[in-house]
Each structure stands twice: as structure tokens, then as C-alpha cells.
C-alpha positions as CSV (number, residue, x, y, z in Angstrom):
1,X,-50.5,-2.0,38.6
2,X,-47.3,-0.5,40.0
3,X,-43.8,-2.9,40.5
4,X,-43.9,-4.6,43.9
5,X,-41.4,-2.9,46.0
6,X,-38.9,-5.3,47.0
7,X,-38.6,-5.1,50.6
8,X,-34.8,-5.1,52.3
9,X,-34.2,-8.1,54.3
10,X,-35.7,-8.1,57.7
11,X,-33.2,-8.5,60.8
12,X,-34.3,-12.3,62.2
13,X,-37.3,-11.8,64.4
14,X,-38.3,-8.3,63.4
15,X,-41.8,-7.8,62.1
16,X,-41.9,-6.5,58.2
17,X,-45.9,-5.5,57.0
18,X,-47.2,-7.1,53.9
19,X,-48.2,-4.6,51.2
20,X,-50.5,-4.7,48.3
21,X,-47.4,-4.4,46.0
22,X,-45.8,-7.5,47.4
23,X,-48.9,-9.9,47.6
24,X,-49.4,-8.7,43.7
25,X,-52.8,-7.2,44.8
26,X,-54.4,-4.3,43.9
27,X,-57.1,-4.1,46.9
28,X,-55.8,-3.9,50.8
29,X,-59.0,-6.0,51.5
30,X,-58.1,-8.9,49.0
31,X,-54.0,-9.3,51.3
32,X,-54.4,-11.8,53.6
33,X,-51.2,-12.3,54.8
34,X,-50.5,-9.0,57.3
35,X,-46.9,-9.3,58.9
36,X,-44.2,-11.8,58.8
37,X,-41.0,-12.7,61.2
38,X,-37.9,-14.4,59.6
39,X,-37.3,-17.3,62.1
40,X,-33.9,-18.3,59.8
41,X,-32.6,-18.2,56.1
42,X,-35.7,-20.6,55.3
43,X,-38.2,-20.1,57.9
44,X,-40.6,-17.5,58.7
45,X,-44.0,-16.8,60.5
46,X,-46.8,-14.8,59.4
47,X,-50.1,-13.6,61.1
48,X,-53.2,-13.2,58.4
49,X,-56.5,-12.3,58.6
50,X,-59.6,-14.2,56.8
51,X,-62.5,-11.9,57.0
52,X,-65.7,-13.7,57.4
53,X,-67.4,-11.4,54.6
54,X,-64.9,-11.4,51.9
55,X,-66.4,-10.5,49.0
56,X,-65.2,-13.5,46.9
57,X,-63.7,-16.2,49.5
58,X,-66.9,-15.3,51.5
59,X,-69.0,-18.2,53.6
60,X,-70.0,-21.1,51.4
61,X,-72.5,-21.7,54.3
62,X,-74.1,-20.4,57.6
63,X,-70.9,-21.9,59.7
64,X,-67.7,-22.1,57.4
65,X,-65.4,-19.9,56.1
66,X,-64.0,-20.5,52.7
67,X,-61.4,-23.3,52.5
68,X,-60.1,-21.6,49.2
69,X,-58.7,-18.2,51.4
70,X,-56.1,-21.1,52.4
71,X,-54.8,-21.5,48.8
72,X,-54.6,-18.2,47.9
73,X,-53.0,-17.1,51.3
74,X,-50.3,-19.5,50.6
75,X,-50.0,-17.9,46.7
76,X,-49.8,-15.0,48.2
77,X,-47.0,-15.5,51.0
78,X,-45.2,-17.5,48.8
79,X,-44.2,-14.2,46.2
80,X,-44.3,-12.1,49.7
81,X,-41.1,-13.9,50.4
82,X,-39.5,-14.7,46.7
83,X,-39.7,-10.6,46.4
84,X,-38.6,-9.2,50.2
85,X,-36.2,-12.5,51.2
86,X,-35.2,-14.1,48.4
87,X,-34.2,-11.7,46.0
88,X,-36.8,-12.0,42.8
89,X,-37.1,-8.5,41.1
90,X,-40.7,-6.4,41.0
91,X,-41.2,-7.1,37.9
92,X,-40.8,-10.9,38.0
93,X,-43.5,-13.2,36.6
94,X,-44.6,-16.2,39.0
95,X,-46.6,-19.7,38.1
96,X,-47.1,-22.3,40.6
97,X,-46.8,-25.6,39.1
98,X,-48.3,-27.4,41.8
99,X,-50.4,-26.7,45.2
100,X,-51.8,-29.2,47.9
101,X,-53.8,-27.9,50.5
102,X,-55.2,-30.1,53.6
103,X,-57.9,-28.4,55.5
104,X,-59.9,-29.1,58.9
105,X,-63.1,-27.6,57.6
106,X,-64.6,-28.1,61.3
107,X,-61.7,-25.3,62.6
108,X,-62.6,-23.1,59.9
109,X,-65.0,-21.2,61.4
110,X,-67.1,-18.0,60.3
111,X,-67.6,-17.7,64.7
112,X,-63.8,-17.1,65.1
113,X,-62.9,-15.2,61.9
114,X,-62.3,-11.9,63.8
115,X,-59.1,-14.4,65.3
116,X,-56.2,-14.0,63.6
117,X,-54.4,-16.8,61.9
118,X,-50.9,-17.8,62.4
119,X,-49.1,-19.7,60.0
120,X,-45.5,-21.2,59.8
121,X,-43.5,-21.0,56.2
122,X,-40.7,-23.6,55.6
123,X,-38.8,-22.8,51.9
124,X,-37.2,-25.0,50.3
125,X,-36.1,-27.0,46.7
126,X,-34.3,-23.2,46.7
127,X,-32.9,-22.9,43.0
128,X,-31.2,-19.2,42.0
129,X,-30.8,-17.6,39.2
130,X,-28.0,-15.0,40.1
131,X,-28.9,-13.3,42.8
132,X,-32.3,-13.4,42.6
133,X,-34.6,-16.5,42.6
134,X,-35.5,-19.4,40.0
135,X,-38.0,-21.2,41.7
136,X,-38.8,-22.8,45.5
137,X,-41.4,-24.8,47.2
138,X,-43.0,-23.5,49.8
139,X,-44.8,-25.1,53.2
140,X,-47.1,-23.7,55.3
141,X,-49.2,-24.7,58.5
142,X,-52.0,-22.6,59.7
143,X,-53.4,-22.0,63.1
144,X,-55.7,-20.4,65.0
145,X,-55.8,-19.7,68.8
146,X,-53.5,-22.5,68.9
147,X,-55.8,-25.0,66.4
148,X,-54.8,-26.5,63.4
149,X,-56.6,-25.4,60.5
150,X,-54.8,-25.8,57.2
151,X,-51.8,-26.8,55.6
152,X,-50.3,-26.5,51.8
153,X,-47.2,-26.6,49.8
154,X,-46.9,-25.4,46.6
155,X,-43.9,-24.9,44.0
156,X,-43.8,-21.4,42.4
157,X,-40.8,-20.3,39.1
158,X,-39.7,-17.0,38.5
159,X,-39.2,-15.5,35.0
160,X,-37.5,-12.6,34.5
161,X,-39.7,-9.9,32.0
162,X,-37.4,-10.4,29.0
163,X,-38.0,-14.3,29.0
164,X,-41.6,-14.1,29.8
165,X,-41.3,-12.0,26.3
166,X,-40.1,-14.6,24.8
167,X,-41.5,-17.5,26.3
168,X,-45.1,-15.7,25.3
169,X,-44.5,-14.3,22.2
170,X,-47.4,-14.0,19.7
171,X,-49.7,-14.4,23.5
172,X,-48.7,-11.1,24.3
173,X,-51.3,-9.2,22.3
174,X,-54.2,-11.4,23.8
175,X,-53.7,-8.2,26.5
176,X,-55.8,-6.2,23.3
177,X,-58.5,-9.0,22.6
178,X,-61.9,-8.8,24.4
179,X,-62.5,-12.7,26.1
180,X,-66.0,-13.6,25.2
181,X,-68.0,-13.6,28.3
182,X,-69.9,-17.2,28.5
183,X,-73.1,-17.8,30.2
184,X,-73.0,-19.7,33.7
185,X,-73.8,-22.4,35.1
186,X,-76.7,-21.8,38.5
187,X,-74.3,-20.3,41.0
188,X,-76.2,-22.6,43.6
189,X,-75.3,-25.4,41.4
190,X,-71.4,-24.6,41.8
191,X,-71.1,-23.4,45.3
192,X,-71.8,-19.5,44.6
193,X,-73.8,-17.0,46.0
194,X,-73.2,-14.7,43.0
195,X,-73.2,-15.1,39.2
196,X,-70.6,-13.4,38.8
197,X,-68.0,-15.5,40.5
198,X,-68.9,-18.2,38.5
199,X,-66.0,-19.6,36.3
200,X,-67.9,-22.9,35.2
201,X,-70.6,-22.4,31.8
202,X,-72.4,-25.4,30.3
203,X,-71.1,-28.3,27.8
204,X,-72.5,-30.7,25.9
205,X,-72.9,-33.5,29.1
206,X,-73.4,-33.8,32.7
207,X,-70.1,-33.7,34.7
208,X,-68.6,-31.5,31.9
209,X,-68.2,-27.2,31.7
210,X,-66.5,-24.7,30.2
211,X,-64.1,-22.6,31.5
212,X,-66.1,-19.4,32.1
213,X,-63.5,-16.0,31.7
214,X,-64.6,-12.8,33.2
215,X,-61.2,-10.6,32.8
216,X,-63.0,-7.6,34.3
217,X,-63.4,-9.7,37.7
218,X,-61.8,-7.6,40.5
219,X,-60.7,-10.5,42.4
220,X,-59.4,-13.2,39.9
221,X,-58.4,-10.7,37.6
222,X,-57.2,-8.0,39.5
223,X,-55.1,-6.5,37.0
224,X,-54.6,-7.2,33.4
225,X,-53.0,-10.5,32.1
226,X,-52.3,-12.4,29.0
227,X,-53.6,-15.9,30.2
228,X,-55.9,-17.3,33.0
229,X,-54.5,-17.4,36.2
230,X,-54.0,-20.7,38.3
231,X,-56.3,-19.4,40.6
232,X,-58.8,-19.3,38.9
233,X,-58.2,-23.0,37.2
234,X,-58.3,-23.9,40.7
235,X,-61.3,-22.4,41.5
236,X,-62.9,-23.9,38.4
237,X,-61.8,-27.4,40.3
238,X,-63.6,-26.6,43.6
239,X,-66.8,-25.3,41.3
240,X,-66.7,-28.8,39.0
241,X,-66.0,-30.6,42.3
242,X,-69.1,-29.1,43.9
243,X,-71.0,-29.2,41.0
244,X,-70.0,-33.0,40.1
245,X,-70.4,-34.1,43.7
246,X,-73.6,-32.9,44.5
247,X,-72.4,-31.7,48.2
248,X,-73.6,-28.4,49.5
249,X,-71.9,-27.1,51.3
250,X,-69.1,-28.8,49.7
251,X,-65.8,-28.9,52.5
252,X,-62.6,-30.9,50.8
253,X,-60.5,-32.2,53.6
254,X,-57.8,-32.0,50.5
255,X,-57.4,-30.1,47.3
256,X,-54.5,-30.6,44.9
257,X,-53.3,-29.5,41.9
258,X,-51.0,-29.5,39.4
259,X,-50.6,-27.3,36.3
260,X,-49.2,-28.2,32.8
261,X,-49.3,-25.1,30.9
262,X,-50.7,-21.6,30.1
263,X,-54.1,-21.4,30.0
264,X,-55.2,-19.1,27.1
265,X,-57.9,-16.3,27.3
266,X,-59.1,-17.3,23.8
267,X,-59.8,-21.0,23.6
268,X,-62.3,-23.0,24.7
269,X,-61.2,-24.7,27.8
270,X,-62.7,-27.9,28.7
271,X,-63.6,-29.2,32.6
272,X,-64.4,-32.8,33.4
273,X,-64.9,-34.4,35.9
274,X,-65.0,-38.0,37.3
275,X,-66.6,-39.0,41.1
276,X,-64.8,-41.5,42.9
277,X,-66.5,-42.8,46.5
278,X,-64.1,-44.0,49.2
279,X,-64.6,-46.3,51.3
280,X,-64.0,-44.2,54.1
281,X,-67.8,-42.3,53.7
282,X,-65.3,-39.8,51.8
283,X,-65.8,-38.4,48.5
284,X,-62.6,-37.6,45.6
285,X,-63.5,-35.7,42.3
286,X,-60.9,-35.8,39.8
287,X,-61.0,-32.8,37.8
288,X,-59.0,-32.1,34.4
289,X,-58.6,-29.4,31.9
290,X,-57.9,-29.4,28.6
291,X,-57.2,-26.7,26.2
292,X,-56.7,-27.5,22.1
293,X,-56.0,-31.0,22.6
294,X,-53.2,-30.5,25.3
295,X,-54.2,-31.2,29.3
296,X,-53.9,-27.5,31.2
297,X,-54.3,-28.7,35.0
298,X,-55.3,-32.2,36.6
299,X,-57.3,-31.1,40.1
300,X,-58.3,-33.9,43.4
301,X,-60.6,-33.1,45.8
302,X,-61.7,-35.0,49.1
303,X,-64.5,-34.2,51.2
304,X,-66.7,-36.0,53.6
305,X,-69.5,-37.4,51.9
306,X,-71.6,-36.8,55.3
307,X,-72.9,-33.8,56.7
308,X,-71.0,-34.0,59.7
309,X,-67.4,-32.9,59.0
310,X,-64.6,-34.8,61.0
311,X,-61.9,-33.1,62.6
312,X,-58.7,-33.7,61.5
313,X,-56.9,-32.1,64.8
């Protein structure tokens, strides 16, 4: 994939495009986020677009768009602005060590998905390294015609190529080494129309998977990499959460998660899952990962237990 092209620093107000490059995509259908405006030094607007047939963060049901698209819009809008307004090279490497979404599932609708979607961006925790950029948190709201639909935060570091090097070294080569693909769990059981978005295979007990890793996905592997993205750790969560909860569709008024470490291509990854009901009719699934003895990600996610979603406006 080529370097993302660090964009110069918009003028406050002006309108600067989103490209494939920055958004560290390799597919003009998988950028969400289109434009953005720089309100100040740590504020900015964007307009995106959720298509309602995406073909990964497509319908999970005959009304609702994909509460996931907000997650990765917010990944993606948040390395938009480390590269064109804060300074952090093309070829930096980004993790997010934590993201916390809120969604109202009953204004996430597949009826206004030709609408676009405005979202506000507050940066901040802003730590440099030099001129360019160590890490920040970033904030987001997201509306539509005027509606509140979303919000997230989420904490993303930047490492330069040469550390990376070094902080990976002897993980590098896993680049060389076919991942052994694992069978699936039922796609219905998880959430899925497909089989081959599923990221959750069998264990040894109910309420327990494996990590399932298909590097050749064009979506949650878009281009090659040397450990398993937090998207896709955080996809496994809403799968397990699904799975665990027995919802369908399954609509989390909030997902959160925080990530530990790496998650390596070649071992076994554990998913587990405990089911908590609230007293509120509302249902939380805790959801862990564990890798070689060491905890990769601990996930939460909320939804109604009832079929009628609340909204949160």
C-alpha cells in the first residue's frame, strides 16, 4: 500500500477531501469519512457517508444500519487528522488503546443512509514527539439531518517505522507465515450474513470461540500486517456479544474497549464471554481475550434486551 500523503494544513474553515492514503484504506468504497473543516487548532467537522449496502458494515437487519461503521469512522478520522493536522509522518504506525462508542440504534437507519452524516471532532490529551505526534484522544459526535446518532472517543499512539522495528522484532517475519484459516462459527449465530466475515470459530464450551483470522479479508485486512488489527478484536466483541446474548438483531446502545497488547497472527486467541442482565430490561456482555496466558482486549457491550429499541435523543 503506498505512504499516506500528508496533507498541508487546511486554512480554518476551508474544506480538505479525505483520500484512501490518509484513512489507511485501500478501497474508495471502504472511506467513510469524505471532507473535513478545521473549526480551531483542536476542532474540526467532517461530513461521511454510511452506505446502506456496504459490503462488510452492511444491514444486520431489514431496518438498521451497522452500528460498527461508527467505530471504524471514528479510526478512521482519527489518523485523517494525526497525518494532515497534526504532523505524524506516512509511514507512521497507529494503535488505539481504547474506544467507546454510544449509539442511538433507533436513528441509525438503512431509510436515511443516502443522508449524509455530520460529525464534530474535539482532540485532545495532545502529546508530541518533535514535530509530529505521539499520541491524542479523539471525540466525535455524529449527526444526521440534525439527529443525534452516535458518539465515541478513542486514544490512538504513533510510532515512528524505526521503533515499530524494534518494538516488533522477531514478529516482523509473521508478514511470511501463512495464518491457518479456522472453521466458523453459523454466521447467523454471530450476526453475519456471510461466512466469510466471521472472525469467531468454536471452543471447547458455550460462551467461548476462537479468534478466527482470515489475512486475505479485503476489509479487515486490507493490506498486509504483522498482527491482528483492533478492528477486528473489536468486531470479534460484537460477534461473541451477539453470539453470547442470543439478540438478533443485536443493537448495543454502548460498546467499549480497551486493548492491552499485540494480538499475534499465530497463536490461539481465546474469546469469552460473561452475560450480565440490567435491571433496566438492558443487556451487558463482557467480552475478553486472551492470548498465551496474557489478556489482549477486555470488550462491554449494552443493548436493549427488548425488541423495541429506545431512543437515546
Amino acid at each position: 500500500m503506498p505512504p499516506a500523503a500528508v496533507t498541508e494544513r487546511p486554512a480554518p474553515h476551508s474544506h480538505t477531501a479525505v483520500t484512501r492514503e490518509l484513512a489507511h484504506r485501500t478501497t474508495e468504497t471502504d472511506v467513510f469519512p469524505a471532507r473535513w473543516t478545521r473549526i480551531s487548532d483542536t476542532r474540526f467537522r467532517f461530513l461521511a457517508h454510511w452506505p446502506a449496502d456496504h459490503p462488510f458494515f452492511g444491514p444486520v437487519d431489514d431496518r438498521h444500519q451497522d452500528p460498527m461503521i461508527v467505530g471504524e469512522t471514528l479510526r478512521q478520522a482519527s489518523m485523517v487528522l494525526a497525518h494532515a493536522e497534526f504532523g505524524a509522518p506516512a509511514d507512521t504506525h497507529f494503535v488505539m488503546w481504547d474506544l467507546t462508542v454510544r449509539v442511538d440504534p433507533s436513528a441509525l437507519l438503512l431509510a436515511d443512509a443516502a443522508e449524509p452524516v455530520e460529525f464534530d471532532v474535539v482532540c485532545s490529551e495532545v502529546r508530541r514527539r518533535g514535530r509530529g505526534l505521539h499520541s491524542m484522544r479523539t471525540t466525535m459526535e455524529f449527526r444526521r439531518a440534525g439527529r443525534f446518532v452516535a458518539s465515541g472517543t478513542g486514544s490512538t499512539g504513533c510510532t515512528s517505522p524505526r521503533a515499530y522495528r524494534r518494538l516488533r522484532a522477531g514478529r516482523l517475519n509473521a508478514l511470511d507465515t501463512p495464518v491457518p484459516l479456522l472453521a466458523g462459527t453459523a454466521p447467523e449465530a454471530v450476526g453475519r450474513a456471510r461466512a466469510e466475515d466471521v472472525v469467531l470459530a468454536p471452543a471447547d464450551r458455550p460462551g467461548v470461540w476462537n479468534l478466527r483470522v482470515d489475512t486475505g479479508h479485503p476489509v479487515l485486512f486490507p493490506r498486509p500486517n504483522d498482527h491482528v488489527p483492533g478492528m477486528v478484536l473489536f468486531e470479534a466483541a460484537r460477534q461473541a456479544a451477539t453470539a453470547a446474548s442470543g439478540l438478533h438483531p443485536f443493537l448495543p446502545v454502548t460498546m467499549t474497549a480497551g486493548f492491552a497488547r499485540y494480538a499475534e497472527l499465530h497463536s490461539p486467541c481465546r474469546i469469552e464471554t460473561e452475560v450480565v442482565e440490567e435491571r433496566s430490561g438492558e443487556v451487558t456482555v463482557r467480552v475478553s481475550g486472551r492470548q498465551d496466558g496474557a489478556s489482549v482486549f477486555t470488550a462491554g457491550l449494552t443493548a436493549a434486551r427488548s425488541a423495541r429499541v429506545r431512543s437515546l435523543s
